[in-house]
C-alpha positions as CSV (number, residue, x, y, z in Angstrom):
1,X,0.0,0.0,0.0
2,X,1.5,3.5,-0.5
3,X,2.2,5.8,1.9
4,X,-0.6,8.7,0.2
5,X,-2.9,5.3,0.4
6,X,-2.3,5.1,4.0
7,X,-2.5,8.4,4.7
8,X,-6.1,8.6,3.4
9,X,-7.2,5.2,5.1
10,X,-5.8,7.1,8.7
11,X,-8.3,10.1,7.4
12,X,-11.0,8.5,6.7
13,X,-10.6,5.9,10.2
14,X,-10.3,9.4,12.3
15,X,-13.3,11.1,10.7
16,X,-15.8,8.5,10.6
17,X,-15.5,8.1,14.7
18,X,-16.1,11.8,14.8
19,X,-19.2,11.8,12.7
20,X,-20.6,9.0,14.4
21,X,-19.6,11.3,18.0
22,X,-22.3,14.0,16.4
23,X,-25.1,12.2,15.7
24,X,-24.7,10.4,19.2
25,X,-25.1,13.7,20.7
26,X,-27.7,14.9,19.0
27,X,-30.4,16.9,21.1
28,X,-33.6,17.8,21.7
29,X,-35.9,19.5,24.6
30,X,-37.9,17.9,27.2
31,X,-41.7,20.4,27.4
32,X,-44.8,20.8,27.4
33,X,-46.4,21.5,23.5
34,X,-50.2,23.0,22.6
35,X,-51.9,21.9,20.1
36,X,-55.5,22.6,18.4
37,X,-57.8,20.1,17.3
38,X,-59.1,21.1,13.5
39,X,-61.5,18.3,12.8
40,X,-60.0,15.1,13.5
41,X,-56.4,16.0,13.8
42,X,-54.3,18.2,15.8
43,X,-52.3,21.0,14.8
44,X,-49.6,22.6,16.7
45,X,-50.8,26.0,17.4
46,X,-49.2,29.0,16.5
47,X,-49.4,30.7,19.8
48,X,-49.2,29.9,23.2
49,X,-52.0,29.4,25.6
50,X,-51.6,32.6,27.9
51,X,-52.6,35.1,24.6
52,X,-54.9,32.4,22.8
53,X,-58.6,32.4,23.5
54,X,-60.6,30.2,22.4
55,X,-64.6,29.5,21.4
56,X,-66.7,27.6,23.3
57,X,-67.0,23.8,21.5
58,X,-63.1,24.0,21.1
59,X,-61.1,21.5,21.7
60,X,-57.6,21.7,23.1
61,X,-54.2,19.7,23.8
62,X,-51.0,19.5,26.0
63,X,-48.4,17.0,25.8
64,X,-45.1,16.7,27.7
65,X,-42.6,15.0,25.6
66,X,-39.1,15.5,24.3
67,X,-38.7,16.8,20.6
68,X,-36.2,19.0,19.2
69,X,-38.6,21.2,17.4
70,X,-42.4,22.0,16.3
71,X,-42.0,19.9,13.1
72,X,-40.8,17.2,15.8
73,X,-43.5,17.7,18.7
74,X,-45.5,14.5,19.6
75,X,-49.2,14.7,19.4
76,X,-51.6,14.3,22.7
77,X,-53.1,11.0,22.7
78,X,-56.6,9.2,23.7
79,X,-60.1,10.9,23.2
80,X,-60.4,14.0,21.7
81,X,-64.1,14.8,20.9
82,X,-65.9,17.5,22.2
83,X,-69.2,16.2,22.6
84,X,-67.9,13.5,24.8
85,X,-65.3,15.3,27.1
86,X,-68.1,18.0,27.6
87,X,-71.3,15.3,28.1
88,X,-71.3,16.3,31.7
89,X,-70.4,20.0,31.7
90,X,-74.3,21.8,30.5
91,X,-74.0,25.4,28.5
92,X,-74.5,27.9,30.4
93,X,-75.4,31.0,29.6
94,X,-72.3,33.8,29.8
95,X,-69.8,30.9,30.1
96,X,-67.9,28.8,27.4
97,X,-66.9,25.2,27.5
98,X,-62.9,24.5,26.6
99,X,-62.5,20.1,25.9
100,X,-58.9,19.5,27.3
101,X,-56.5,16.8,26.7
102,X,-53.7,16.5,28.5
103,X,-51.2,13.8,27.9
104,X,-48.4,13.8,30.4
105,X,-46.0,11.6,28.2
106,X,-44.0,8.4,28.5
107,X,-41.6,7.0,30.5
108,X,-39.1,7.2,28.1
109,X,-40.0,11.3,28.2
110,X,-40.0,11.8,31.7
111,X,-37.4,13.9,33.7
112,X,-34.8,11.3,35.9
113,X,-37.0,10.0,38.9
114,X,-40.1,10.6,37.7
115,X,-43.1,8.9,36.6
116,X,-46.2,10.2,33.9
117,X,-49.5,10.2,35.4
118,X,-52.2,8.5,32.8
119,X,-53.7,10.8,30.1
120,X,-56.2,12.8,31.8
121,X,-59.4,15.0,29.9
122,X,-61.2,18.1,31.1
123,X,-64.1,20.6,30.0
124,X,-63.4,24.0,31.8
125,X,-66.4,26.1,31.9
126,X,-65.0,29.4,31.6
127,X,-65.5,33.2,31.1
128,X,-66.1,34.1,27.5
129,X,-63.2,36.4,27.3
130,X,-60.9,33.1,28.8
131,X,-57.7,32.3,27.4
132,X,-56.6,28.7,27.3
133,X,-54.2,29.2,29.8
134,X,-57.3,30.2,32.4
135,X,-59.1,27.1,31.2
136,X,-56.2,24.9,32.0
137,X,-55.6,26.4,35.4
138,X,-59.0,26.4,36.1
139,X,-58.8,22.2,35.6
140,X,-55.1,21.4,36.0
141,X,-53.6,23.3,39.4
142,X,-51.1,23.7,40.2
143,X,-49.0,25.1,37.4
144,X,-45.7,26.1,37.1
145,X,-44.4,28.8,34.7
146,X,-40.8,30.3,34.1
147,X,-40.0,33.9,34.7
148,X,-40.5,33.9,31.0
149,X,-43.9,32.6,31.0
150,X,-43.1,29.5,29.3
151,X,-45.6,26.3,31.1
152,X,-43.1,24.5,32.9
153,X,-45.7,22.0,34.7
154,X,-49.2,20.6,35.0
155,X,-51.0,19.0,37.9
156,X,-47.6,19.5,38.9
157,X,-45.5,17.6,36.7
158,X,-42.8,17.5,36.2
159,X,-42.1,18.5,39.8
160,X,-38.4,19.7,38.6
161,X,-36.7,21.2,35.4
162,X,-38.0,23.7,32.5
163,X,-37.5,23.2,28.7
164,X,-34.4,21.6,29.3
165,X,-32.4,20.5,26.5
166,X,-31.5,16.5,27.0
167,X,-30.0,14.2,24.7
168,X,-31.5,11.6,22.0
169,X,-31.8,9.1,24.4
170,X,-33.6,11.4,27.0
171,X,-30.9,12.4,29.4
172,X,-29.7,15.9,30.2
173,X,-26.1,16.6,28.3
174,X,-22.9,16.6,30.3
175,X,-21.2,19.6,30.1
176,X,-18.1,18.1,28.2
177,X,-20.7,17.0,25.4
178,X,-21.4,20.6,24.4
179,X,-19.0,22.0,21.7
180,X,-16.2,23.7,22.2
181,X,-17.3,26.4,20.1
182,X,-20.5,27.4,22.0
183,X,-19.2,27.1,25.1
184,X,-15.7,28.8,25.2
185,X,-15.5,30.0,21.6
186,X,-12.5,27.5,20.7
187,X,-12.3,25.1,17.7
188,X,-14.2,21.8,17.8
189,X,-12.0,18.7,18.2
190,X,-12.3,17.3,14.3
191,X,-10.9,20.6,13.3
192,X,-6.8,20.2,14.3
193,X,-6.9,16.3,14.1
194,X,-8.6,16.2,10.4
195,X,-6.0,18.8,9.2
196,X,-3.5,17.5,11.0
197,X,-4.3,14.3,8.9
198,X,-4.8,16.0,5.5
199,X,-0.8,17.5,6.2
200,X,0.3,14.3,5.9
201,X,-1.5,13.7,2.8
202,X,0.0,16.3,1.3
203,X,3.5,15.9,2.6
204,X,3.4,12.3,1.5
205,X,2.4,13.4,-2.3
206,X,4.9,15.5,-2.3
207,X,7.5,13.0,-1.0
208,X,5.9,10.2,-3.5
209,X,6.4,13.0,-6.3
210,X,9.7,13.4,-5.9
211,X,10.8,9.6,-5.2
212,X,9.3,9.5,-9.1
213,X,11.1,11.9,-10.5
214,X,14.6,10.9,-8.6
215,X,13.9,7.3,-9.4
């Protein structure tokens, strides 16, 4: 085998590891979504439930899983029709009826320690003017918020942690997992040992160059 041969079979055995290192990493956050129900399905809604007010018939979800984005976000699971959630719960007059779902995840989701309750439903009867943050609370105590507002818990769970960001496999990152270059602004490991590899490409073409011509 030459020596450029070699050279490029080290590469490409120091590289792969370090691809395979990324993906292990990879994250996501543990939270609580919303979602609206538009006929049979559920949408992720576009705002959260402190500024979003819905009509009375509506029909609402939570679901406490870990995902890395919206696109990613499980679904709430188990009965979602309003006619059924809200059987019990009469119109009133100057009051509106909110159907809640809330799914408090798996196992597999749930913070170190902890344990899901089952899915639960609701029907809040509410002021007309509600948001579905008041119909929740008025359901589901306690809550727990952030100081940035974000829902941190329901029926208080998870008793600990906010939006964390965990890893694929559901457990919170260790700090020497983060990259270098977000934490401290250095280079990434891959960086100095992949160019220190492609240096001695280069100085081994060159050395196989000149053994031709001197031969």
């Amino acid at each position: 085998m030459s020596v450029v041969r070699r050279a490029a079979t080290l590469l490409v055995a120091v590289l792969l590891p370090l691809a395979g290192a990324t993906e292990a990493h990879a994250t996501g956050y543990r939270y609580w979504s919303f979602w609206d129900r538009s006929g049979d399905r559920w949408t992720y809604a576009t705002q959260g439930p402190s500024t979003t007010r819905p009509e009375d018939g509506d029909v609402q979800g939570f679901r406490f899983a870990v995902s890395e984005d919206s696109a990613d976000a499980t679904r709430p699971r188990g009965t979602a029709d309003f006619a059924t959630l809200c059987a019990r719960t009469p119109a009133k007059q100057g009051t509106k009826r909110v159907a809640l779902v809330i799914d408090f995840g798996t196992p597999a989701d749930a913070p170190s320690g902890e344990k899901p309750p089952p899915v639960r439903t609701a029907c809040a009867r509410v002021a007309p003017d509600a948001t579905s943050a008041e119909a929740l609370a008025a359901t589901a105590k306690p809550l727990r918020y952030d100081t940035n507002a974000l829902l941190c818990a329901i029926s208080g769970y998870p008793h600990r942690g906010c939006g964390e960001q965990v890893t694929a496999d559901g457990k919170a990152p260790a700090k020497h997992d983060k990259p270098a270059a977000k934490d401290s602004g250095g280079p990434s490991l891959g960086l100095p040992v992949g160019a220190g590899v492609i240096a001695v490409l280069a100085g081994a073409a060159v050395w196989q160059a000149r053994r031709r011509r001197n031969a």
